[in-house]
KOLVEX-744134 format. One record per residue (C-alpha): residue in one letter; x, y, z. Coordinates in steps of 0.05 Angstrom, whole numbers, plus 5000, padded with zeros to 4 digits. Layout:
// KOLVEX-744134
AXYZ;...
END
This chain:
// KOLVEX-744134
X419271522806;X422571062853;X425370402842;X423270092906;X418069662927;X413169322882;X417269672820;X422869192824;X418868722770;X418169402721;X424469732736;X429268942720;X423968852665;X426469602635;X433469502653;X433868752617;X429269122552;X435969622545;X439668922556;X436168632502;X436669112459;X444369182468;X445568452458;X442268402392;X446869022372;X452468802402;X451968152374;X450468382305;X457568872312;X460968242329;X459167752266;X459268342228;X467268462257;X467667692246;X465967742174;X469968372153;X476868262199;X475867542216;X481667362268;X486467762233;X492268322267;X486868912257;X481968512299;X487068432359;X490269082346;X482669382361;X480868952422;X487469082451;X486669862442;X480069702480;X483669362533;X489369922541;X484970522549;X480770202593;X486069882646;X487770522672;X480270802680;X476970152716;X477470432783;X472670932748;X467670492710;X468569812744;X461469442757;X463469552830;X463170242822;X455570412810;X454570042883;X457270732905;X454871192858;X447170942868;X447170922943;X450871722944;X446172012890;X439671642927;X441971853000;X443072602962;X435272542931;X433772633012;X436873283019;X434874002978;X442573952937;X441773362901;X442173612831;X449074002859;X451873312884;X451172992823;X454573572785;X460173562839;X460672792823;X460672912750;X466573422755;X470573032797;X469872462750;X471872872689;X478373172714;X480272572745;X478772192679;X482872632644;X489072672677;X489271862683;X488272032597;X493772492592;X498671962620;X495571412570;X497271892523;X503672062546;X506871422558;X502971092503;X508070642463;X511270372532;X503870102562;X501869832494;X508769442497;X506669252571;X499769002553;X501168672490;X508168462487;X507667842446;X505068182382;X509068282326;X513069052315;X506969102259;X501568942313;X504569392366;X504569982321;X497869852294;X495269822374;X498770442395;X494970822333;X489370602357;X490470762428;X491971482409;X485071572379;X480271232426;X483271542496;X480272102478;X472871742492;X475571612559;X472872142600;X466472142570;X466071432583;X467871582659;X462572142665;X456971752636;X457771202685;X456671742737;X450572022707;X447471222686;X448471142765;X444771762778;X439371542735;X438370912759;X438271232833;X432371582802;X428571022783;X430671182705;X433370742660;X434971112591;X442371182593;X444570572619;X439770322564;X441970692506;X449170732521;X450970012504;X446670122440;X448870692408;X456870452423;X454969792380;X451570232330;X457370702330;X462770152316;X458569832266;X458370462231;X466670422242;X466269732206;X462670062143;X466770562136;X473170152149;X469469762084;X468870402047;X475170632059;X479870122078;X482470562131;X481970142202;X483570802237;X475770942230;X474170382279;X477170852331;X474171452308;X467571142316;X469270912387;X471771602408;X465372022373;X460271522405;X462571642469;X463772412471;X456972382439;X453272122481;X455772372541;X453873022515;X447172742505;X446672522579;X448973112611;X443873622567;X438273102587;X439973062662;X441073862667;X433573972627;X431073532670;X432573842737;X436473292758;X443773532753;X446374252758;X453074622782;X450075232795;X452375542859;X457574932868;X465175152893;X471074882889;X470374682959;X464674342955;X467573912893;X472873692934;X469173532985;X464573132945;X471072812911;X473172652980;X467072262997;X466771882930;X474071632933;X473671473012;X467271022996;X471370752939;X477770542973;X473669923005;X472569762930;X479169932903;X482869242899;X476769062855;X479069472782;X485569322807;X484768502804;X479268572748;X484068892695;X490368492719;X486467992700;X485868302638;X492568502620;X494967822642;X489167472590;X491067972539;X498367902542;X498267132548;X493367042495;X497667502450;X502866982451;X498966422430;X497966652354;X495567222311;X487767232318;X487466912394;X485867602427;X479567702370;X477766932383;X477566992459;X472667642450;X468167242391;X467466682446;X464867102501;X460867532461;X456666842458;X457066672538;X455867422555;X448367362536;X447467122615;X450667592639;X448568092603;X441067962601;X440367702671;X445367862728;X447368582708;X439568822702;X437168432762;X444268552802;X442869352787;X435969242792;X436968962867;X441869402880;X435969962880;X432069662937;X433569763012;X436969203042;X432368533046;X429768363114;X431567523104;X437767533051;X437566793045;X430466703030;X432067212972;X438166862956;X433666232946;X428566542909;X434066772870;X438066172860;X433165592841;X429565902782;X437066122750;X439665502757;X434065142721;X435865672661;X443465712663;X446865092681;X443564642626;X445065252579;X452365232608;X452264562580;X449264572517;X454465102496;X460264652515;X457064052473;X455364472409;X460364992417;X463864822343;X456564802310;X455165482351;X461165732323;X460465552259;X453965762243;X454766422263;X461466642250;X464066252191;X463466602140;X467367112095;X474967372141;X473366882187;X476066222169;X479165532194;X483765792248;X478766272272;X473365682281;X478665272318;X480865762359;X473266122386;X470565432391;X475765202443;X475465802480;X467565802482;X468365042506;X472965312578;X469265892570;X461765532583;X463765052643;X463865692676;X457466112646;X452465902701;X456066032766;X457766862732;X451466962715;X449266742800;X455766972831;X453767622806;X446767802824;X448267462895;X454267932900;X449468552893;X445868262953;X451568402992;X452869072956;X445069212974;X447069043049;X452469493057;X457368913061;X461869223010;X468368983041;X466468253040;X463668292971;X470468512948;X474968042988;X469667482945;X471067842877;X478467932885;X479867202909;X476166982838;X480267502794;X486267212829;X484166512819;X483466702736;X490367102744;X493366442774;X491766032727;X493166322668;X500066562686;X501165822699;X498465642633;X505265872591;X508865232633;X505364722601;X507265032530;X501064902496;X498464892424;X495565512401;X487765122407;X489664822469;X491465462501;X485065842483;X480765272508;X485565342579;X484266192588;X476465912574;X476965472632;X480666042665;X474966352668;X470565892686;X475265852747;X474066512768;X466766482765;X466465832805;X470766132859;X466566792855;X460066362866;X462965942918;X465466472971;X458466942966;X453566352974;X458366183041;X458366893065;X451566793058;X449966303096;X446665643094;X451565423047;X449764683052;X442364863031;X444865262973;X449764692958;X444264242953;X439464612908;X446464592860;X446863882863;X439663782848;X440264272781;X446563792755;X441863242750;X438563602678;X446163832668;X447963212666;X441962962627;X443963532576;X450763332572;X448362542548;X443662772501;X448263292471;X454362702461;X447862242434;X445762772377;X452863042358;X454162232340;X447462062315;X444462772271;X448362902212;X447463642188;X449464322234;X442764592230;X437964042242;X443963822294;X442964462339;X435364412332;X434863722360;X440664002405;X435164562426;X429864052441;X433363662482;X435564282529;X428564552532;X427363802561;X432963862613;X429364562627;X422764212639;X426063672683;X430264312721;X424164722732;X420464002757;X425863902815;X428264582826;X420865062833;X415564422852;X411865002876;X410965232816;X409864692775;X403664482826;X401465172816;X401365112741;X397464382747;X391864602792;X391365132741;X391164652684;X385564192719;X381264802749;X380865132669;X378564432647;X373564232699;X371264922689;X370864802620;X367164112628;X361764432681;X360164962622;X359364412571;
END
């Protein structure tokens, strides 16, 4: 099956199911995390194990990256070899996956100083054990971004569905058995067998299938493959680069602030990655699988105004009832006072910025879609570099532990704003697309007011959110009103045609 054409409705609705499905597990692994480690040094010691495994791979599994691997594997679905090329992919990706491992695991204790200097001795040690453990998921991780890409080139969506789902599972099985035995190790273990799992999994499936073989496949032909792969890449390169910079930078700044600040920062955008996660990766892959659109800026329209009505009143609902948010799902057992302070503030820099990612990234696969690769990373580098400004400036102003997690937040938000700003100009008809912004602040703002009006005026966190989720479905009403009138005259002729029809038959 192809994902081109009229599909595009089926295949985003597919990709945003897996989505769905992730989230809910995803966010389940994080209260659960919340409840048993809280924002404690096991918390951070995990998360920053993530980070440090991950750095050195992103120029392997960076969401730049499956704007390559789509576009090889569905240019190699025209020729007789393409279940060879995507087994010549798959071992390129897996020796040069573990090599990149090798010198993780090598030079271990010196990048865990590197990435998280401003832990304690205790912390560092606790990191480094962790690091040990999960680099060995590494190359699995690597491979089964190649084969989710080859899927997805295929008009298939099960990998890149399950993947995110059985990780969450995984590590939530980590957290039980961390309970059982009170041995944090097993969060890594969890980490590394999900992902060696799985890729397993994906690479049975994909050779059963027809769809992946290295049958008659030489050396030669490997590197050749390799060579193609890495010379598409090197347009894309700076991208992982500025992307985990930004990363280490976060990490290593927020690891100064106070014990629990790189957990907190991960809690908070666990909550603001719902957009992002639901909407622009499914629809950015999702777009990504079509030929290149014939009028890019009607599609950037089409795009634009129904997103906006959704995001940027939600953008500001979460920075008026980001405490309450907070609270009400996290506040419970490990996770106490500090934690609250410090996820809340970062959730409140984190949403001024929620509604331009969630755009910034679906337009960018427009230009990914067009073959403009070279633009799209000049965009995405300028807004990493923006974030990695920022927050190295942040240490200057010395500031308190809450104030500093509510400033990476805003970091963020930065770099998302920048991000959406340079692909709408590239473009083109910026001042259009400026405009249909400008219209969508008017229910922002609206939100803003009547979020300020009930935190003063409802006493009570739950009936405070629910008259807090009234008043944004409002604001969406009044958004979909000015932003889609098209729509909304559709709907009424609708409306009136069912009840004259309805008063002719009585």
């Amino acid at each position: 099956m192809s994902a081109s054409g009229p599909s595009l409705k089926r295949f985003s609705a597919l990709l945003i199911s897996g989505a769905l499905a992730s989230k809910m597990l995803g966010f389940g692994r994080e209260v659960l995390m919340a409840h048993v480690l809280g924002a404690s040094l096991v918390a951070d010691g995990f998360r920053a194990a993530m980070a440090a495994v991950l750095i050195p791979l992103a120029f392997l599994q960076n969401e730049s990256v499956p704007a390559i691997m789509i576009p090889m594997h569905r240019e190699a679905l025209q020729r007789p070899d393409a279940a060879r090329s995507l087994g010549a992919l798959t071992i390129v990706i897996a020796v040069v996956s573990s090599l990149v491992t090798a010198i993780i695991l090598l030079l271990g204790e010196l990048w865990v100083n590197a990435v998280v200097g401003g832990f304690s001795a205790e912390g560092r040690e606790l990191t480094l054990h962790f690091v040990r453990m999960m680099a060995f998921g590494m190359p699995a991780s690597a491979v089964l971004n190649v084969l989710a890409a080859g899927e997805i080139a295929l008009g298939r969506t099960r990998l890149t569905n399950v993947r995110a789902s059985l990780l969450n599972v995984a590590v939530i099985g980590g957290i039980g058995l961390l309970v059982l035995t009170g041995d944090a190790y097993m969060l890594a273990c969890a980490f590394t067998v999900a992902f060696n799992g799985l890729a397993a999994w994906g690479l049975f499936t994909l050779w059963r299938d027809g769809a992946l073989s290295v049958s008659g496949l030489t050396a030669g032909m490997v590197i050749e493959k390799g060579f193609e792969f890495f010379r598409r890449l090197r347009v894309l390169l700076a991208l992982p680069l500025a992307e985990q910079g930004n990363v280490w930078i976060e990490r290593f700044t927020a690891s100064r602030l106070t014990t629990g600040a790189v957990a907190s920062l991960d809690y908070a955008r666990s909550l603001t990655e719902s957009a992002l996660l639901l909407i622009s990766q499914p629809l950015g892959m999702a777009v990504l699988s079509q030929h290149a659109p014939r009028d890019p800026r009607a599609q950037t329209e089409a795009l634009l105004r129904p997103l906006l009505a959704l995001t940027l009143p939600a953008s500001a609902f979460l920075l008026v009832f980001s405490i309450d948010i907070v609270r009400l799902i996290y506040f419970r057992g490990a996770f106490g006072d500090e934690a609250l302070l410090l996820t809340s503030h970062a959730l409140k820099g984190i949403a001024c910025g929620v509604w331009a990612a969630t755009l910034g990234w679906i337009l960018i696969r427009l230009l990914n879609g067009a073959g403009r690769n070279g633009v799209a990373a000049v965009i995405i580098v300028s807004a990493y570099l923006a974030n990695m400004g920022f927050n190295l400036l942040m240490p200057l102003f010395d500031p308190s532990p809450a104030a500093g997690m509510q400033l990476l937040g805003v970091g963020e938000a930065i770099r998302s704003l920048v991000l959406l700003s340079g692909v709408v100009f590239v473009l083109g008809d910026a001042r259009k697309l400026l405009l249909v912004i400008g219209l969508a602040l008017l229910p922002t703002a609206l939100m803003v007011v009547l979020g300020l009006m009930i935190q003063t005026s409802v006493p009570g966190l739950l009936p405070r959110l629910f008259a807090g989720g009234l008043a944004y479905l409002l604001c969406l009403a009044f958004a979909i009103g000015i932003l889609l009138p098209a729509v909304v005259g559709t709907a009424l002729r609708h409306v009136r045609r069912t009840f004259k029809m309805k008063g002719e038959l009585s």
